[in-house]
N, C-alpha and C positions, 0 to 999 in steps of 0.2 A: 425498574431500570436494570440494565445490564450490568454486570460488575466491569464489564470494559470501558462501557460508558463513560460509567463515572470516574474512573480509573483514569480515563483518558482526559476528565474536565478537573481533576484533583494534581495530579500529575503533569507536570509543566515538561518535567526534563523525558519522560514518555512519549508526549506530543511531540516533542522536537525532536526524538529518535526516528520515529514513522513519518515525520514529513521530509525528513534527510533520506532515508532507507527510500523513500517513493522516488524522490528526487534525483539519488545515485547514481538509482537503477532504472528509470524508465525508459533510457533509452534501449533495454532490452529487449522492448517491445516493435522498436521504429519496422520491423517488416512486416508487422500484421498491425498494419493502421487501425481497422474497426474496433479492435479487442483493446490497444492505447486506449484511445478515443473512448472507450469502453470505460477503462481501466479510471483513468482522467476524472471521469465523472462521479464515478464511484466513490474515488479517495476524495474528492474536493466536497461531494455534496452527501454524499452518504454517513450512517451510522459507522459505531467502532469498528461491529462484524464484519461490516462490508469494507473496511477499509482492512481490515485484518485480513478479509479473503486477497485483495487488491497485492498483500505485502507478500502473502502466502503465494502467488502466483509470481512474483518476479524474485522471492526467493528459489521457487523450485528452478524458475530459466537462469539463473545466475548460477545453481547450483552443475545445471545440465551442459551450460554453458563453458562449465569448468572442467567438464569432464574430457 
């Protein structure tokens, strides 16, 4: 198993940072519906990685966004 995995199933206050941080910020996505929709999928049904990659993607647009 992955150490984010488990990380993520050991770790309460973890879990609830990455589902606040998806939540925040997904509306960062609302102009490229497919890639949401994408995204949506990913963090609700997928592994840590893929939810990690999920977080990593609406950090860099929040990042870009700020610029």
């Amino acid at each position: 198993m992955n150490p984010f995995e488990s990380w993520l199933i050991v770790n309460y206050e973890l879990n609830i940072f990455f589902t606040r941080y998806f939540n925040d910020n997904l509306q960062l996505l609302d102009d490229y519906a497919e890639l949401k929709t994408d995204c949506i999928q990913l963090f609700k049904g997928g592994n840590a990685l893929e939810k990690i990659q999920v977080l990593s993607l609406l950090a860099a647009m929040k990042h870009f966004n700020d610029l």
